[in-house]
C-alpha positions in Angstrom: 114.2 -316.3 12.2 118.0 -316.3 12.1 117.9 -313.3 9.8 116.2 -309.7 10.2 116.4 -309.4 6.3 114.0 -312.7 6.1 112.2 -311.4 9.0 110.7 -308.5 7.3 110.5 -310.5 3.6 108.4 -312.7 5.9 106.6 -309.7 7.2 106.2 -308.4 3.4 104.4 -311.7 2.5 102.2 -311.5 4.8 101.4 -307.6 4.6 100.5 -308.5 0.6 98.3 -311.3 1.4 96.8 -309.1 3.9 96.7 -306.5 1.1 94.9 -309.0 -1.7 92.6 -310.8 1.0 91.0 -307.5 2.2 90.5 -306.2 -1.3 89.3 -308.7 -2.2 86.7 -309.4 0.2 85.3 -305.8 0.9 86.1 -304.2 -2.3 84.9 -306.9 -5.0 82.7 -309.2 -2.9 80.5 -306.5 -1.1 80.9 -304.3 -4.7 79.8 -307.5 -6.3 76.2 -307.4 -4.6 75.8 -304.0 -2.3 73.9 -301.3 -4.0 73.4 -298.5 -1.8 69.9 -297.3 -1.5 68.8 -300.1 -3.3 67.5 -303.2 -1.5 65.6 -305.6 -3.7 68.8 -305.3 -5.9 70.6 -305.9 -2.9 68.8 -308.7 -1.9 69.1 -310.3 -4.7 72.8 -310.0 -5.3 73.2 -311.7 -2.2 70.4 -314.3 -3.5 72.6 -315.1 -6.5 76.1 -315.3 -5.5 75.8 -315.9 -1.5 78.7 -318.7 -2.1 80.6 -315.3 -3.3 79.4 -313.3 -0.1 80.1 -316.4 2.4 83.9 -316.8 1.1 84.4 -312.7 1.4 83.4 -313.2 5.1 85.9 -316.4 5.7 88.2 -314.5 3.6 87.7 -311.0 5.6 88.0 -313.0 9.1 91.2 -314.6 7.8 92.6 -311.2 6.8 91.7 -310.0 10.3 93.3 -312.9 12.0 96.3 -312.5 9.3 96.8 -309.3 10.7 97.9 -309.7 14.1 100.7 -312.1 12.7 102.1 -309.4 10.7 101.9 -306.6 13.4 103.3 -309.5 15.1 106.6 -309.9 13.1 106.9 -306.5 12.5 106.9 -306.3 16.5 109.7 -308.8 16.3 111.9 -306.8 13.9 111.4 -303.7 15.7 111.1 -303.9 19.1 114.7 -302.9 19.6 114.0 -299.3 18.5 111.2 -298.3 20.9 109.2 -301.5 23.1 106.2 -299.6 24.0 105.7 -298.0 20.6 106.2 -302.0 18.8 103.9 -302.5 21.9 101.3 -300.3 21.1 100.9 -301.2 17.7 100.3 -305.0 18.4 97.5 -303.9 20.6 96.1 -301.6 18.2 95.9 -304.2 15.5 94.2 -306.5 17.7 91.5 -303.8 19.1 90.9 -303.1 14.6 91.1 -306.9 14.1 88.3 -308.0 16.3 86.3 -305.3 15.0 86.7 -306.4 11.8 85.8 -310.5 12.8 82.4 -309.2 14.7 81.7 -306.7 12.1 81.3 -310.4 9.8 78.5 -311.5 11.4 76.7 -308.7 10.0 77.9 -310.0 6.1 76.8 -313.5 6.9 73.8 -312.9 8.3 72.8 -311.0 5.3 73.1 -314.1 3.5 71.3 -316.0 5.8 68.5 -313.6 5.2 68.4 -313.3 1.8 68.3 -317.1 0.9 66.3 -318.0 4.1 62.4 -318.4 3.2 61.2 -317.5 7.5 62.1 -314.2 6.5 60.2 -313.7 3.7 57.4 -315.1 5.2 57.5 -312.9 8.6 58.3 -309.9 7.1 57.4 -309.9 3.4 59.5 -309.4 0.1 60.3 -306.2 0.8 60.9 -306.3 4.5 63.1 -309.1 3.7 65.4 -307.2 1.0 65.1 -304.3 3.3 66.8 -306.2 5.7 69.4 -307.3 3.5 70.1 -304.0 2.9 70.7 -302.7 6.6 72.9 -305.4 7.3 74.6 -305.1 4.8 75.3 -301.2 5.7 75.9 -301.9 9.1 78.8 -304.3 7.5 79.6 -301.0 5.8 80.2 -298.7 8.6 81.2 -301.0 10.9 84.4 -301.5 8.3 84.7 -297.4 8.5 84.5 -297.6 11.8 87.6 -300.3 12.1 89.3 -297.7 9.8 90.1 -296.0 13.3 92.5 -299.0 13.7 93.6 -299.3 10.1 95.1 -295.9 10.8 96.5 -296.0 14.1 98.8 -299.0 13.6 100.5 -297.1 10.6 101.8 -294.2 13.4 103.6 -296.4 15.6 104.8 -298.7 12.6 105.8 -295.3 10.5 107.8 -294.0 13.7 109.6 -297.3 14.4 110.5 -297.8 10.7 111.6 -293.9 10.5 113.6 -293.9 13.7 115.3 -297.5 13.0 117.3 -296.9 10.3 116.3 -299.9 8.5 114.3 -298.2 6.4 114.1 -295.2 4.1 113.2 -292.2 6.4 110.3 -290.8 3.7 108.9 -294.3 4.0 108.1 -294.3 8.0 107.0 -290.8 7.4 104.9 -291.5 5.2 103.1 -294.3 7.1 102.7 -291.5 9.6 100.6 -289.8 7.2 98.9 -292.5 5.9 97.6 -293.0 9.2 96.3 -289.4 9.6 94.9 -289.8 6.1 92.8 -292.8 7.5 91.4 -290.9 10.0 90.5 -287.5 8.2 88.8 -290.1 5.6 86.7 -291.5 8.7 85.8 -288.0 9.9 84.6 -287.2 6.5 82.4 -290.0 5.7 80.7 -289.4 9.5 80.5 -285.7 9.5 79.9 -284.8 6.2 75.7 -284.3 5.6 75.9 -285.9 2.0 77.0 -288.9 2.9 78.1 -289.6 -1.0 80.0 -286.7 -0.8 81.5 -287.9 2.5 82.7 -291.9 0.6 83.7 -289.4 -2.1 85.8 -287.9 0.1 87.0 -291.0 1.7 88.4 -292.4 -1.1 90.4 -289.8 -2.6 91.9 -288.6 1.3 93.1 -292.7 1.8 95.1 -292.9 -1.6 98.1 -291.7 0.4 97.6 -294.3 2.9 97.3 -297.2 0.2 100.4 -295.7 -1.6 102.5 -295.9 1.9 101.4 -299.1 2.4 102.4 -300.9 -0.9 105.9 -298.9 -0.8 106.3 -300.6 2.4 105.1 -303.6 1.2 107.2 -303.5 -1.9 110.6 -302.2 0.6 109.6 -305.3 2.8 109.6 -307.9 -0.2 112.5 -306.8 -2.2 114.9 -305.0 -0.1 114.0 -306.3 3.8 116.1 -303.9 5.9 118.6 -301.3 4.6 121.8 -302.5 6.0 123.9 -305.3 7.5 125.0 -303.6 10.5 121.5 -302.4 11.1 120.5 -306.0 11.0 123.4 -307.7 13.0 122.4 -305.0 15.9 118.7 -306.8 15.7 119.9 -310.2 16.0 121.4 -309.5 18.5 118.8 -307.5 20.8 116.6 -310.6 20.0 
């Protein structure tokens, strides 16, 4: 890119499709059909709309892939301010991202099981939907567990964004803390006993992290770096 200031626009598109891609296939596709506790409802969720469930995984490995280009061009616009940092934050999205591709296999082969007759016929209705159900929770926790990732990329991002000047210095911090708010919400969902209590928990301790992410999202796409000078000085490390 001949300009830093369509670099990061570039890097805002992408973060938002990111953004509406994931949302879309964890929080309304698997909210769509997985009923905690509850597998013949589960089961036949998935029954009924496994088109839905099979374009939230397609959808969720795109997202994944996605990623890496963004943490990609955001390494490109901000290498300059610390290498091993930009560095470390390409690596981490790519750890999270394949996490989040193998973690699919779970969510399709729910699908598989729920409209496949062998199953029913080896272990029985409700073996079947029982099955259904624990795939479907490993899908769960295995997307928890990627939330490891989800918050460690935001530390090295939020330093390189606070220390380059491009951005607004609250922004970068608060990606920092978005990132810690990631991982206090993973703790919480492992460690607490009620484990409703602990998703609870989850939720409300991340809303920091989803707010830093849109500001940034929403700095990227309308602004792109603070100022000219700033900018020129990228150009020309690159």
């Amino acid at each position: 890119m001949s300009s830093p200031k369509r670099l990061a626009r570039l890097a805002g598109f992408l973060y938002l499709v990111n953004a509406v891609t994931s949302g879309f296939a964890f929080a309304y596709v698997l909210g769509k059909v997985y009923v905690p506790g509850n597998a013949v409802t589960t089961a036949g969720n998935v029954a009924a709309n496994s088109g839905l469930v099979r374009a939230g995984v397609v959808l969720d490995l795109f997202q994944a892939t996605e990623w890496i280009f963004l943490a990609t061009t955001l390494y490109i616009l901000l290498k300059h301010v610390h290498q091993s940092a930009a560095r470390a934050m390409v690596v981490l999205v790519a750890v999270g991202a394949a996490i989040v591709c193998l973690n699919d296999v779970f969510q399709f082969e729910s699908v598989r099981v729920a409209t496949g007759g062998s199953y029913a016929t080896a272990l029985g209705a409700a073996g079947s939907s029982a099955l259904v159900l624990m795939l479907l929770e490993l899908h769960h926790y295995g997307f928890l567990a990627a939330q490891i990732f989800f918050g460690l990329w935001l530390m090295p991002l939020g330093y390189l964004a606070y220390k380059s000047q491009m951005f607004p210095k609250p922004l970068g911090a608060a990606l920092i803390a978005g990132g810690a708010c990631y991982l206090v919400g993973l703790l919480a969902v492992f460690l607490v006993p009620d484990f409703n209590l602990g998703e609870k928990i989850n939720v409300f301790v991340t809303l920091p992290s989803a707010v830093a992410e849109l500001s940034m999202v929403g700095y990227l796409l309308a602004i792109g770096v603070k100022t000219p000078k700033v900018a020129q000085s990228v150009l020309a490390a690159a």
